[in-house]
C-alpha positions as YAML, in Angstrom:
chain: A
units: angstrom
residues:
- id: 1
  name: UNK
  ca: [-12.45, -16.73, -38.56]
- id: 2
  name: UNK
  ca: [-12.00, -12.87, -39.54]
- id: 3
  name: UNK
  ca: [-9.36, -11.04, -39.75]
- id: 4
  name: UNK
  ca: [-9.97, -8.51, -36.78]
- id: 5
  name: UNK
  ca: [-8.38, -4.27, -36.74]
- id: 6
  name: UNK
  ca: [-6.37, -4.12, -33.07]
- id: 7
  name: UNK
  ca: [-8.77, -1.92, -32.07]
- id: 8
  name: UNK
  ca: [-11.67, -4.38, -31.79]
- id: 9
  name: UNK
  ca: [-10.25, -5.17, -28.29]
- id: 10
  name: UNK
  ca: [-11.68, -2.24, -26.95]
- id: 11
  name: UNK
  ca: [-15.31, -2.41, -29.16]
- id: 12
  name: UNK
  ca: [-15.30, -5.87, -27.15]
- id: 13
  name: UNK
  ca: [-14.68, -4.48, -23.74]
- id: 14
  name: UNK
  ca: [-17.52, -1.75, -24.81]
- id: 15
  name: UNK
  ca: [-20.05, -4.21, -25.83]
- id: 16
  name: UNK
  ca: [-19.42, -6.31, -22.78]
- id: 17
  name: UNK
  ca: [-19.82, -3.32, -20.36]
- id: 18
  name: UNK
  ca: [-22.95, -2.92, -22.31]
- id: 19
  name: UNK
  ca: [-24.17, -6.23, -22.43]
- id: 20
  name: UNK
  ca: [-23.46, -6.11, -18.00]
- id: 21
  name: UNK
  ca: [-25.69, -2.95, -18.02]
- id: 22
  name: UNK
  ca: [-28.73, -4.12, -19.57]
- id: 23
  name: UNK
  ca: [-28.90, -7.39, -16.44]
- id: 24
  name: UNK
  ca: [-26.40, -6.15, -14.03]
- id: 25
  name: UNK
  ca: [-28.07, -7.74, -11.07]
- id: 26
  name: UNK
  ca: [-28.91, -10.97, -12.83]
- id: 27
  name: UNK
  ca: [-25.36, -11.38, -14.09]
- id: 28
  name: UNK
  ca: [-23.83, -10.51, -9.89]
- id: 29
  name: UNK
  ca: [-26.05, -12.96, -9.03]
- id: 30
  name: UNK
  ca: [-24.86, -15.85, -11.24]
- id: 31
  name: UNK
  ca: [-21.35, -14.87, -10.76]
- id: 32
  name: UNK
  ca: [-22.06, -15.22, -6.63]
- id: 33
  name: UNK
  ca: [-24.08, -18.54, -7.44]
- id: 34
  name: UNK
  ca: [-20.78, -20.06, -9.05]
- id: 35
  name: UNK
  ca: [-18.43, -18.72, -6.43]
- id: 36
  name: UNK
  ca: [-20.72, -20.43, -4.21]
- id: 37
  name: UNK
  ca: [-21.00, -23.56, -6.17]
- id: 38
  name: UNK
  ca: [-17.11, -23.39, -6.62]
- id: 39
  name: UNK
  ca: [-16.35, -23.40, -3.24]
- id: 40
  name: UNK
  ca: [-18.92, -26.55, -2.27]
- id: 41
  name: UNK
  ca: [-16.88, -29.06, -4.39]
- id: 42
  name: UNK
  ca: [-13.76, -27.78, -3.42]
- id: 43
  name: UNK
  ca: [-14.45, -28.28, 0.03]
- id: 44
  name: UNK
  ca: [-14.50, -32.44, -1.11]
- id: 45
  name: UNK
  ca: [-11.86, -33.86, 0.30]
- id: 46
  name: UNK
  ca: [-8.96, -34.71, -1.88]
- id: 47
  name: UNK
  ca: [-10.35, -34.37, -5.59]
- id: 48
  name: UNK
  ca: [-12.67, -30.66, -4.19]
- id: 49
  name: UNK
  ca: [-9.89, -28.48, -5.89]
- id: 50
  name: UNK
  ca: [-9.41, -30.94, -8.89]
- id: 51
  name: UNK
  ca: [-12.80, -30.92, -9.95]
- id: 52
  name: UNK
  ca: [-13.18, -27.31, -9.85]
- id: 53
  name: UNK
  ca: [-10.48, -27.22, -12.47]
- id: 54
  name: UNK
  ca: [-11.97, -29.92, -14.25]
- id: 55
  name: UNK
  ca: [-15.39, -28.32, -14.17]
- id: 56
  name: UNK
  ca: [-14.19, -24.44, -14.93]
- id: 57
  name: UNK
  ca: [-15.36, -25.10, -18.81]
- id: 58
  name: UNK
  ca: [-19.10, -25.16, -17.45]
- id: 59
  name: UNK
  ca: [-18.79, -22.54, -14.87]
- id: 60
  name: UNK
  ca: [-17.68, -20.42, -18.47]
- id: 61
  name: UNK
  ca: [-20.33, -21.84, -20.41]
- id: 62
  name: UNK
  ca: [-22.76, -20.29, -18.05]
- id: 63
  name: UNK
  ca: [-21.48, -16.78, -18.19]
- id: 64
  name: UNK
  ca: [-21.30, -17.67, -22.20]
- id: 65
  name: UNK
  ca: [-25.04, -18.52, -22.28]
- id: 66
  name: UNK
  ca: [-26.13, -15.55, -20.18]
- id: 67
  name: UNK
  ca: [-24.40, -13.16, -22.21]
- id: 68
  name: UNK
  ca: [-26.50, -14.75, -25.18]
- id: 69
  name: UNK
  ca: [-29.74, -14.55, -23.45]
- id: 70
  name: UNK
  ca: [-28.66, -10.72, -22.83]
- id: 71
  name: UNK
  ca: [-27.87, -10.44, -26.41]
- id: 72
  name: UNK
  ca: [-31.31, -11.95, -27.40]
- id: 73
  name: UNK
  ca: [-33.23, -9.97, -25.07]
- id: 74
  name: UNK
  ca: [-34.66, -12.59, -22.70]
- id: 75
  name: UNK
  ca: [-34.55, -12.61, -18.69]
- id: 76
  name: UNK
  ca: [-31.74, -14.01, -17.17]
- id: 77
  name: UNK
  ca: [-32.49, -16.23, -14.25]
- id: 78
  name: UNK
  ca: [-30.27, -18.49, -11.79]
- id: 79
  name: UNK
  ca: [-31.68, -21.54, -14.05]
- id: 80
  name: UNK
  ca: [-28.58, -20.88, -16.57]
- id: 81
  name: UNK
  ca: [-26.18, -22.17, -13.82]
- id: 82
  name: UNK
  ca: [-26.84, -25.65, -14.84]
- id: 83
  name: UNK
  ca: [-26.07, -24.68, -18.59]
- id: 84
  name: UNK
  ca: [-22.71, -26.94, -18.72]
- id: 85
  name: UNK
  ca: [-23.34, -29.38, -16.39]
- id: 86
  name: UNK
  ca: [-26.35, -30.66, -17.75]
- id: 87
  name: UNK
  ca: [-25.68, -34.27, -20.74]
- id: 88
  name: UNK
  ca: [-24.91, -34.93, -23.13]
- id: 89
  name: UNK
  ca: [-22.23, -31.69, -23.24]
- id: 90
  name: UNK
  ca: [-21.12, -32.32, -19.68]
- id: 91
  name: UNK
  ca: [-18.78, -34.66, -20.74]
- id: 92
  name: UNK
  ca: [-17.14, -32.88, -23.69]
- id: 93
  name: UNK
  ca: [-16.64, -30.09, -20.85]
- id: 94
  name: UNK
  ca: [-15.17, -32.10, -18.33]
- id: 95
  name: UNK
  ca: [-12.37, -33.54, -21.45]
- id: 96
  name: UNK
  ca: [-11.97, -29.39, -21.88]
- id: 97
  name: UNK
  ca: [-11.44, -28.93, -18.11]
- id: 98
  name: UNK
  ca: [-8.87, -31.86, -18.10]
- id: 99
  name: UNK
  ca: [-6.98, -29.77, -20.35]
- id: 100
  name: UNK
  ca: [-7.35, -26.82, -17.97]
- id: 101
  name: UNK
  ca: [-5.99, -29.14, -15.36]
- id: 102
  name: UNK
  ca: [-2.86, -30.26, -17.83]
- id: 103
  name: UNK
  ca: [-1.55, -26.48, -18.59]
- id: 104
  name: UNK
  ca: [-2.44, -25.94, -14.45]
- id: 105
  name: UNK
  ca: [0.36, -29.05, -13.87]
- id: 106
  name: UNK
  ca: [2.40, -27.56, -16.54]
- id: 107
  name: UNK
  ca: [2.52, -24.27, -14.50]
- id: 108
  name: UNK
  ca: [2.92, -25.69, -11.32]
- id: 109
  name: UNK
  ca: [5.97, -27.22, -12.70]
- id: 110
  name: UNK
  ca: [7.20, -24.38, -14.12]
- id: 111
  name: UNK
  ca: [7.51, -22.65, -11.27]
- id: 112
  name: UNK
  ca: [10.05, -25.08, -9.56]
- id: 113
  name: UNK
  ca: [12.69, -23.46, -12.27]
- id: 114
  name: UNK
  ca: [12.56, -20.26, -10.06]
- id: 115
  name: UNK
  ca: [13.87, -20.50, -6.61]
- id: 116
  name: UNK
  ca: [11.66, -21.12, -3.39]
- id: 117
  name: UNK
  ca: [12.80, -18.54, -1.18]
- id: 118
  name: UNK
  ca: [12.56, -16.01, -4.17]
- id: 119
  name: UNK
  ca: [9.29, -16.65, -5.00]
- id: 120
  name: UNK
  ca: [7.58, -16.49, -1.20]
- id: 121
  name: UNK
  ca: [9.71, -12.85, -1.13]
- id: 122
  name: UNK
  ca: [7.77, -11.75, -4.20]
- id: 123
  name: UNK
  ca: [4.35, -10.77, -3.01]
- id: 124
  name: UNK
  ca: [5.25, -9.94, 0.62]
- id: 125
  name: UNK
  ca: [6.96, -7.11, 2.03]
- id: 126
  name: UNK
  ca: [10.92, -6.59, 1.28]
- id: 127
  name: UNK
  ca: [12.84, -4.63, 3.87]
- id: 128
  name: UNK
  ca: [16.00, -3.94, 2.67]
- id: 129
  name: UNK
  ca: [18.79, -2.56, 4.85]
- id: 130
  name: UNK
  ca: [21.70, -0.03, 3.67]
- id: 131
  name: UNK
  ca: [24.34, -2.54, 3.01]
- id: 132
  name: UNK
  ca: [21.67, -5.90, 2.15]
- id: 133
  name: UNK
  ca: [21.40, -7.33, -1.09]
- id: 134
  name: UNK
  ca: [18.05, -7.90, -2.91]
- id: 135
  name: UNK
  ca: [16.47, -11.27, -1.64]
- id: 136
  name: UNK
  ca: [15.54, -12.18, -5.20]
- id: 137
  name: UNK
  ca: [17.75, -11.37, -8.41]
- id: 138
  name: UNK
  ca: [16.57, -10.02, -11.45]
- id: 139
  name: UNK
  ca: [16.78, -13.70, -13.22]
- id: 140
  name: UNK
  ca: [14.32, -14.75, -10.37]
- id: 141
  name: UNK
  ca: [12.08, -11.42, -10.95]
- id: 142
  name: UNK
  ca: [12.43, -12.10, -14.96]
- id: 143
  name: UNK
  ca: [11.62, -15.52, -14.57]
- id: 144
  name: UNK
  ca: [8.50, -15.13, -12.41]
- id: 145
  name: UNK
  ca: [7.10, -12.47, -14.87]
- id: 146
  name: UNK
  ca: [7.61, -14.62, -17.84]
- id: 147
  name: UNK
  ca: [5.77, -17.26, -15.98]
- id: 148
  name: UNK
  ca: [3.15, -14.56, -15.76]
- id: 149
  name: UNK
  ca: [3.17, -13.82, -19.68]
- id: 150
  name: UNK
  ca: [2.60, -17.88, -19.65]
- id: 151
  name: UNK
  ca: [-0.03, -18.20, -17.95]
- id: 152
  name: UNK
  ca: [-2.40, -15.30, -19.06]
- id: 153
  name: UNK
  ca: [-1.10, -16.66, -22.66]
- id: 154
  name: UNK
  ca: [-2.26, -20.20, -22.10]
- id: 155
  name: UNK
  ca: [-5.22, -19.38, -20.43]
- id: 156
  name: UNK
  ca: [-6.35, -16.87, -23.45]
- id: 157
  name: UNK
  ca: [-5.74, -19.64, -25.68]
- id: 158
  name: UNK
  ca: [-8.48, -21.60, -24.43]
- id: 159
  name: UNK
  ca: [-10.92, -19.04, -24.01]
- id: 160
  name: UNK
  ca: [-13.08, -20.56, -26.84]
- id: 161
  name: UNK
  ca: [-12.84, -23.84, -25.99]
- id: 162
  name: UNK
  ca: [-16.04, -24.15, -23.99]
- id: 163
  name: UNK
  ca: [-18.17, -22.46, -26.07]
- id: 164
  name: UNK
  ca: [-17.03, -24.31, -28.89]
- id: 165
  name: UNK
  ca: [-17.86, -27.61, -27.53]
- id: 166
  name: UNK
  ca: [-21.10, -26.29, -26.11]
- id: 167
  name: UNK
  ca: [-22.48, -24.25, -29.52]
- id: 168
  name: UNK
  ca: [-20.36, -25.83, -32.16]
- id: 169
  name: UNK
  ca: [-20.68, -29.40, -31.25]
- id: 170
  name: UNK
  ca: [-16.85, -29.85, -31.54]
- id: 171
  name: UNK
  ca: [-14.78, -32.43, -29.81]
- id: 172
  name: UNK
  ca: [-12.02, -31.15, -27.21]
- id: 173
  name: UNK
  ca: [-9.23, -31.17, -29.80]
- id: 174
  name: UNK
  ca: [-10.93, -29.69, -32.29]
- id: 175
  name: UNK
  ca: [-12.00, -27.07, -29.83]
- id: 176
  name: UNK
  ca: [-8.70, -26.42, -29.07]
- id: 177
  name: UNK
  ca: [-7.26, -26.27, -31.94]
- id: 178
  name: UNK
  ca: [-10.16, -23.51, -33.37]
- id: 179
  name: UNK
  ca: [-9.98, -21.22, -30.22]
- id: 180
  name: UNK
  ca: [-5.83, -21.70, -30.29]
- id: 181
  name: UNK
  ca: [-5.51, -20.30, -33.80]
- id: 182
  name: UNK
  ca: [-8.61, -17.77, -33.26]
- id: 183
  name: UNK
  ca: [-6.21, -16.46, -30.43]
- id: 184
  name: UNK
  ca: [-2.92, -16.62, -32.45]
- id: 185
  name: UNK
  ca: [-4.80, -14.69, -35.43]
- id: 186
  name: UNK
  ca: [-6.50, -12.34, -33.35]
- id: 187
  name: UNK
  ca: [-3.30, -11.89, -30.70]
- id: 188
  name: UNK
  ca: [-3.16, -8.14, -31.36]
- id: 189
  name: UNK
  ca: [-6.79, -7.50, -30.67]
- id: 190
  name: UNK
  ca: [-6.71, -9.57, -27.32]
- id: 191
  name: UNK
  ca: [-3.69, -7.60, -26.59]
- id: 192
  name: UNK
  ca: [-5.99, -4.21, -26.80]
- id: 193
  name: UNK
  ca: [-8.22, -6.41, -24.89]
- id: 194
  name: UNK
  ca: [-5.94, -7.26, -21.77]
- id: 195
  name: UNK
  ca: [-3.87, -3.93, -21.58]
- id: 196
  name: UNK
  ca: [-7.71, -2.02, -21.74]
- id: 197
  name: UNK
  ca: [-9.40, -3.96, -19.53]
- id: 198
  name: UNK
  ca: [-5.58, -3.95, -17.22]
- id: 199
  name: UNK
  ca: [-5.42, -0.27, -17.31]
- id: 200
  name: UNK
  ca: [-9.10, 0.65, -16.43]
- id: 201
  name: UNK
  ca: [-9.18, -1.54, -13.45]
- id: 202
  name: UNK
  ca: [-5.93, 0.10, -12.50]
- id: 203
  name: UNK
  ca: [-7.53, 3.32, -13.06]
- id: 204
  name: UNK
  ca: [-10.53, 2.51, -11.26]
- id: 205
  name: UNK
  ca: [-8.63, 0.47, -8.37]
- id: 206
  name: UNK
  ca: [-6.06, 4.24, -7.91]
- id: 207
  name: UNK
  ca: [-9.58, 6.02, -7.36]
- id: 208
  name: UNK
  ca: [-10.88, 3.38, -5.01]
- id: 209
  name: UNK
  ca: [-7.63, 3.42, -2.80]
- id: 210
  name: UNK
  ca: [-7.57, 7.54, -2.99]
- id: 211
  name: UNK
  ca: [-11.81, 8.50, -2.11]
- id: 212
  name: UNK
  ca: [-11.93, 5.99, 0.83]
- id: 213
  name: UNK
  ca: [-10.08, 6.73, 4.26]
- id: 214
  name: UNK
  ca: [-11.21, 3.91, 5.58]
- id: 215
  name: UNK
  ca: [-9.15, 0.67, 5.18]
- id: 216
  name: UNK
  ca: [-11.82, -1.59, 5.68]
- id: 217
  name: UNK
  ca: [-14.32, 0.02, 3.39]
- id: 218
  name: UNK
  ca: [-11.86, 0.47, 0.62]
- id: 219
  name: UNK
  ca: [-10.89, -3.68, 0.58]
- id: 220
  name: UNK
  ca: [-14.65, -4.39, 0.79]
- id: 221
  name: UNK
  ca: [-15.36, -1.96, -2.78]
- id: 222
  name: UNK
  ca: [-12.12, -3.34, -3.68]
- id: 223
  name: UNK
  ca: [-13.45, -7.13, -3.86]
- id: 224
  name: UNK
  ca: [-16.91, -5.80, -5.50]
- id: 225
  name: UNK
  ca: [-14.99, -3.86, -8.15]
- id: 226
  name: UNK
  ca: [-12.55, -7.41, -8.68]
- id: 227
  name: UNK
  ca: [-16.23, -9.30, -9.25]
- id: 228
  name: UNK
  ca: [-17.46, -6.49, -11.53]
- id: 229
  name: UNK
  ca: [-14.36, -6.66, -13.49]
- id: 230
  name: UNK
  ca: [-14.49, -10.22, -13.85]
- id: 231
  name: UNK
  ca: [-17.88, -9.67, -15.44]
- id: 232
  name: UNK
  ca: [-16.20, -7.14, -17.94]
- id: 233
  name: UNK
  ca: [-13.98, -10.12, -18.72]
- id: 234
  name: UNK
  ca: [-16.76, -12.80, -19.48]
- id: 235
  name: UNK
  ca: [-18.93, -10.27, -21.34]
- id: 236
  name: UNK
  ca: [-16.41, -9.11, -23.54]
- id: 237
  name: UNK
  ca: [-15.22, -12.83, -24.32]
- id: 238
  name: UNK
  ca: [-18.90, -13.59, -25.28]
- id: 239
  name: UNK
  ca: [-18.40, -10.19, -28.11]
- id: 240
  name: UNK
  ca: [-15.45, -11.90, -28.99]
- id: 241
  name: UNK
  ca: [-17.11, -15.20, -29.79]
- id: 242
  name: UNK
  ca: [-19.64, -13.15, -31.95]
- id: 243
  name: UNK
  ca: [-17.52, -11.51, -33.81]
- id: 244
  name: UNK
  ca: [-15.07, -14.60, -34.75]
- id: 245
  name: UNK
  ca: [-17.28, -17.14, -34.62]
- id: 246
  name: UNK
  ca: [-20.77, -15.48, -35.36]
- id: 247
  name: UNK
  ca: [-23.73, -15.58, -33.09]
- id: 248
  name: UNK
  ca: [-24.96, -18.39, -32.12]
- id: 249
  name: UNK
  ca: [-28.39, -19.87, -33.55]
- id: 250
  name: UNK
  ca: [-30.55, -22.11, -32.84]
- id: 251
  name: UNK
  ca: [-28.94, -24.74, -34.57]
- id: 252
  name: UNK
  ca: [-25.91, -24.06, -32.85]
- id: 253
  name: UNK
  ca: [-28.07, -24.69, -29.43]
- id: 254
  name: UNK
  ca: [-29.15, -28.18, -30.31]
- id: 255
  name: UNK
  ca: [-27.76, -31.15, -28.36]
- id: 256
  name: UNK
  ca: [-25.08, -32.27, -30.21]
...
């Protein structure tokens, strides 16, 4: 694992965008096909949402593998949507998605420290008279944004994990362990990462809200410019992978 300059956050951003450019529509269209997919086994009753937790490792691994086929030069097709659920790595997924599903728990729980009432005031409107107090105090607000910090901390630190188990052949601790540290040692340049990739879909969001009068149009290029985003996101984790972990070969590809 190298020892990465800050500033590589952004080169991975860049390369990502660059990566989407070369297969935009291919790239849409797999990130539709696992919405799509998502929502299907979520709709099971009872275990649905579970196993969409469990299973978020292989919806990654296909984003992973596409980016690779980008890198390589070859076509992109819907095909690559199988790429993690397919033996024998299916099941070293499924032990990284029950990990998913711990830290999920262990944020669910977390959130019972901050007050009910406090929390459902958060997102929604606050009308406050003259003489009325806040409806939240400022230990509530500090304690829902460090649950924030949490969360986008925990989930970066198993950002690896997937492809690890898929291209490295490693077991779900070991993945864990590699993409933890890779994180830790490399928490500046995700840092340039986060607040880059924040602050242009800020950017791009203000625009968005300003050009279009229309309240309807603006939410619909709203939602396509959250999906593009999330692309950004995948992309650039894939130039992340390169550069820490190398490109994958084709040993790397062979079933484990």
């Amino acid at each position: 694992m190298n020892n990465l300059p800050a500033l590589t956050g952004w080169a991975w951003l860049k390369r990502g965008m660059a990566l989407f450019r070369k297969q935009p529509a291919a790239l849409m269209s797999l990130l539709f096909a696992n919405i799509l997919l998502a929502i299907g086994i979520s709709a099971l009753p009872f275990i649905g949402p579970i196993l969409v937790v469990v299973l978020i490792p292989s919806f990654t691994m296909a984003f992973m593998q596409a980016c690779l086929m980008i890198d390589n030069g070859d076509r992109v097709t819907l095909g690559v949507l199988l790429t993690g659920f397919r033996k024998p790595v299916l099941g070293g997924l499924c032990k990284i998605g029950v990990i998913y599903l711990g830290v999920f728990l262990i944020l669910a729980l977390a959130t019972l420290l901050i007050a009910p009432d406090s929390l459902r005031q958060l997102p929604g409107d606050i009308k406050i008279g003259p003489g009325d107090k806040l409806p939240f105090t400022a230990s509530d607000f500090m304690a829902a944004f460090g649950l924030l910090i949490l969360e986008t901390v925990l989930l970066l630190s198993l950002c690896f994990t997937a492809p690890l188990t898929y291209w490295k052949h490693m077991g779900p601790g070991k993945a864990t362990f590699y993409s933890f540290f890779a994180v830790l040692r490399s928490a500046r340049v995700f840092g340039v990462l986060v607040l880059c990739w924040f602050g242009i879909f800020l950017a791009a969001t203000f625009l968005v809200v300003n050009l279009f009068s229309t309240i309807m149009l603006a939410q619909v290029v709203l939602m396509w410019l959250m999906f593009l985003f999330i692309l950004f996101w995948q992309c650039a984790i894939y130039a992340g992978y390169r550069d820490i972990f190398g490109k994958p070969g084709d040993k790397d590809l062979q079933p484990a």
